[in-house]
N, C-alpha and C positions, 0 to 999 in steps of 0.2 A: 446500765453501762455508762461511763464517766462519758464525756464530751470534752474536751480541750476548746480552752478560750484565745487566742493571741490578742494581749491588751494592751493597747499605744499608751502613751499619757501625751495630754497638753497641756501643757506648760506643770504645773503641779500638782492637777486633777487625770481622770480620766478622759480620751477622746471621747465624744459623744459615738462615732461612729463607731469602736468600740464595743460600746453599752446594748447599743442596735445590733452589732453580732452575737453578745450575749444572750440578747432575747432570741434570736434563730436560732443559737446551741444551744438553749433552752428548749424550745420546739422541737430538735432534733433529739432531745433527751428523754420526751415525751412526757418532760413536766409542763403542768398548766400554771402553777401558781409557785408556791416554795419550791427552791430547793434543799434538801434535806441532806446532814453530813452524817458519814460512818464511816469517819475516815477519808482521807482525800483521796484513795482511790475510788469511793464508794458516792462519793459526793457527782449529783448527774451533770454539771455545768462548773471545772474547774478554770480560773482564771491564770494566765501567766504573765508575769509582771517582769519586765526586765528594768532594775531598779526597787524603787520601796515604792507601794503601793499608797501608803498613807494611810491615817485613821478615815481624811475624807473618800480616798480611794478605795477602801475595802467597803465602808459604807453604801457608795455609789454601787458598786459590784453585787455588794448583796441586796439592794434594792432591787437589781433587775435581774435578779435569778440565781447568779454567781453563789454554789456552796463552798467552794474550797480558793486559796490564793497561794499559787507559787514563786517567789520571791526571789528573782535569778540576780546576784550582787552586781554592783557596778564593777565591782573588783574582780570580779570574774570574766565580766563582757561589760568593757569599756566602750562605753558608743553604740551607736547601732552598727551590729557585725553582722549582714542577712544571714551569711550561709552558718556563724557560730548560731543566731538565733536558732537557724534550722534544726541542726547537731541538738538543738537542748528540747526540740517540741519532740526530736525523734527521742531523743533519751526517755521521755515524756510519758509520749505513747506506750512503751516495752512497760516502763516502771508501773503505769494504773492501769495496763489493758484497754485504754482508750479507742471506742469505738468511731471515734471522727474527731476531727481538728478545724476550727474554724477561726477565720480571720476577717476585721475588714476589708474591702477590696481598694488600699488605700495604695500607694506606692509602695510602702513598707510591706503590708498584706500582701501582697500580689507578690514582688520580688523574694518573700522567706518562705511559701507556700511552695513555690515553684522551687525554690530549693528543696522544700520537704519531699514532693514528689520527687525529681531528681535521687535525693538518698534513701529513699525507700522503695524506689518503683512503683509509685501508686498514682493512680491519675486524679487530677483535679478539674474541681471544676469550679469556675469562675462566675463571679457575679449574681451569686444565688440573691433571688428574693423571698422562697420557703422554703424548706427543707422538712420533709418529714420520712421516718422509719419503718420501711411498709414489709422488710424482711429481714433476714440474719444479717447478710451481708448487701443488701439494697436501700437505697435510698432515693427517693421520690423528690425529684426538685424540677423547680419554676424559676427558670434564671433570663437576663438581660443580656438581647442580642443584639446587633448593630447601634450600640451605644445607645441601649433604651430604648429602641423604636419599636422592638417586636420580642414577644415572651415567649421560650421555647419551654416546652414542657420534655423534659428529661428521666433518666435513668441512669443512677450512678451505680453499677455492681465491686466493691471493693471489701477487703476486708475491714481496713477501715477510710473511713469518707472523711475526702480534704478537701474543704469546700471555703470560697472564698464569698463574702458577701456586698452586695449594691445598697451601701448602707442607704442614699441617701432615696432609694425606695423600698426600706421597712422605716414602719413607726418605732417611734420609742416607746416600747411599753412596760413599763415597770413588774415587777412580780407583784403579786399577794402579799401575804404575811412570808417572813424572815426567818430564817434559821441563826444561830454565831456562827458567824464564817472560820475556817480551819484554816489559817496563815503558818505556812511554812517555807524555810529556805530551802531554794537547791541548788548544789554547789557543782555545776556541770563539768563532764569530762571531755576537755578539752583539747587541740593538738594546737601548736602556731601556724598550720594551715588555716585552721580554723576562722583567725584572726588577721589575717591577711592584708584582708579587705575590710576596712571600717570607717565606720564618719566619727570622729574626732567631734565632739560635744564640749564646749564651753559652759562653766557652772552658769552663765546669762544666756544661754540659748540652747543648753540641753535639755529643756522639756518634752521634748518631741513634736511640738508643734509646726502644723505644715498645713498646704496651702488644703487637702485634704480632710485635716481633725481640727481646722481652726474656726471658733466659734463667729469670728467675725472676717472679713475678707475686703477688700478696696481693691477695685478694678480700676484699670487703665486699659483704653482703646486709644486708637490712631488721633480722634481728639485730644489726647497726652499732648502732643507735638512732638514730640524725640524724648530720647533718654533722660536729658535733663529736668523735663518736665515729671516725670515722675519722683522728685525728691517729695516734693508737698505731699506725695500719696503716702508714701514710707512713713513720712512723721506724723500723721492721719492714721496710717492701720497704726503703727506703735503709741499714739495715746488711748486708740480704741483697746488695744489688746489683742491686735490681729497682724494681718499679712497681707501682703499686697499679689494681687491677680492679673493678668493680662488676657488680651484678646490675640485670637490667630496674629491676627496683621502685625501686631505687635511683636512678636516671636520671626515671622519674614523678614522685619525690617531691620532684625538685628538689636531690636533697641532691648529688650529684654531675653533672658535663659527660657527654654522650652519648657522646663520643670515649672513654670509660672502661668503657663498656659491652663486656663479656662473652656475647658467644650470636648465634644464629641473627640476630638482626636488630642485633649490635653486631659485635665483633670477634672473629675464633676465632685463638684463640694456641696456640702449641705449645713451653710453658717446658719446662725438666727439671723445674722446679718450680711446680704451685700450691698454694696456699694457701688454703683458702676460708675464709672467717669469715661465721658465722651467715647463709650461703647454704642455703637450702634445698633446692636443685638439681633445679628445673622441665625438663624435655625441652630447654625454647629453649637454657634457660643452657648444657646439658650439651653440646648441639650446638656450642658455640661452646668447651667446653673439654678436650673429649675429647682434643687429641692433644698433652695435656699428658703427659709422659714418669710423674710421680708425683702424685698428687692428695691432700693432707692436707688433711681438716674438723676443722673447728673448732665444735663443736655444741652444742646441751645438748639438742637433740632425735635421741635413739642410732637414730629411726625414719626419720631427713629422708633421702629418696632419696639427696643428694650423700654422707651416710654410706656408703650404700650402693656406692657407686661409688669410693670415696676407698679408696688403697692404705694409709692410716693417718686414725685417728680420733682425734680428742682429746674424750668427749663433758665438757660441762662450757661454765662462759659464760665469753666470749670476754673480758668485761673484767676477768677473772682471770688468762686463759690467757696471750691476749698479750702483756701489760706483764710476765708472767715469763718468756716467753722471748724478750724482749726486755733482761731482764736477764744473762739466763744467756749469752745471743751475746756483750756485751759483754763478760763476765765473763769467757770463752773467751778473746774479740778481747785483755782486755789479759795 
């Protein structure tokens, strides 16, 4: 039985978080190593791409399980449309008989899932960490409860399972040996309700990268000092190739958008890299950036817990630190 993939992209490539729900639709497929095409309804782990996938995107896909890719045009859904996305995973489901649907549990994941459920009636379930097939219509899952503190062990009876994933606690694990992937367009049927609602994407900043699929990340806490202080950071994540993060306080104080927010009650990421700058690193934050692969502080306090937790320290203030290696990348870069 097919599995349905929903696949972000960053920036040009695939989100890693992504890749990591690919490997659980895989799991839920009850493939261990390839997956194997017979046709794209038949293929057990199908990807959906809203945009062009790429030679290196189809590649990355089929490394981690991915047998089939469908290629939904810009032309078609301009920007990110959640509820058109929805309309096109349900079109999806009818079209291959798909026995589940899975997404990162990213902002994008979360908000087009819950539209899926919505237009089908089916319930979801959030933040899975496994997923496995234990009946016709049942599925066995271990998902993430009070923001990662506690694992509830579940039961989803549906016909078919829409399950959302906590990417940044599965590994990434690649498939076995590869099959050629089955790349095909589909040209969704659409209404202008459909489209209503949409994020307008700039060819410089339609990748889909976010503060959630982004490889690298730059944190700001209350050591920022105000809004201002965060420009150095901005030109920091943009030579790294990243985004810039914030801390609770940061988000109270007004200085920065809640969508930027880091932790238990904002976003949990899983860069190779953070960055924190003059975070002090509270429980909430940490819950939100633990399953960051390296964690560098940036401090002048050698005592603030996120020191404590950071695989490298810089103790020292941040409006020293920053603008020097913000020099020294360029200096590198030319």
């Amino acid at each position: 039985m097919t599995v349905l993939c929903l696949v972000e992209r960053d920036g040009e490539g695939i989100a890693e978080a992504s890749l990591r729900a690919v490997g659980v639709a895989r799991g839920l497929a009850g493939v261990a190593g390839v997956a194997g095409v017979a046709g794209v309804a038949g293929a057990p782990v199908t990807a959906i791409v809203f945009g062009r996938a790429g030679h290196d995107g189809v590649d990355a896909l089929a490394g981690h399980g991915s047998g089939a890719v469908y290629e939904v045009s810009r032309d078609a859904v301009p920007g990110y449309a959640p509820l058109a996305w929805a309309r096109v995973l349900a079109e999806l489901i009818a079209e291959t008989g798909a026995s589940a649907v899975v997404a990162a549990g990213t902002d994008r994941g979360a908000e087009v899932m819950a539209h899926l459920g919505a237009i089908t009636g089916l319930p979801v379930a959030a933040n899975c960490v496994s997923a496995e097939r234990t009946g016709v219509e049942v599925v066995t899952l271990v998902r993430q409860r009070w923001g990662g503190l506690l694992l509830e062990d579940a039961v989803l009876e549906a016909p078919v399972a829409l399950l959302t994933v906590a990417a940044e606690a599965v590994a990434l694990e690649p498939a076995g040996a590869r099959t050629p992937v089955d790349v095909r367009a589909h040209s969704p049927r659409l209404s202008d309700g459909d489209l209503a609602v949409r994020a307008a994407e700039s060819a410089g900043s339609g990748g889909g990268l976010s503060l959630a699929t982004a490889r690298v990340v730059v944190g700001g806490g209350r050591g920022v000092g105000g809004p201002a202080g965060f420009a150095p950071l901005e030109e920091l994540a943009a030579l790294l190739g990243g985004v810039v993060g914030v801390s609770r306080v940061v988000t109270s104080e007004g200085w920065r958008p809640h969508t930027q927010q880091v932790g238990q009650t904002g976003t949990r990421i899983t860069p190779e890299l953070y960055l924190a700058c003059g975070i002090s690193g509270a429980i909430q934050h940490m819950a939100g950036c633990s399953g960051a692969r390296h964690i560098v502080a940036i401090n002048s306090d050698p005592g603030a817990p996120m020191v404590s937790q950071a695989d490298y320290a810089l103790i020292g203030d941040l409006h020293e630190i920053v603008p020097a290696l913000i020099e020294a990348i360029k200096a590198r870069m030319a």
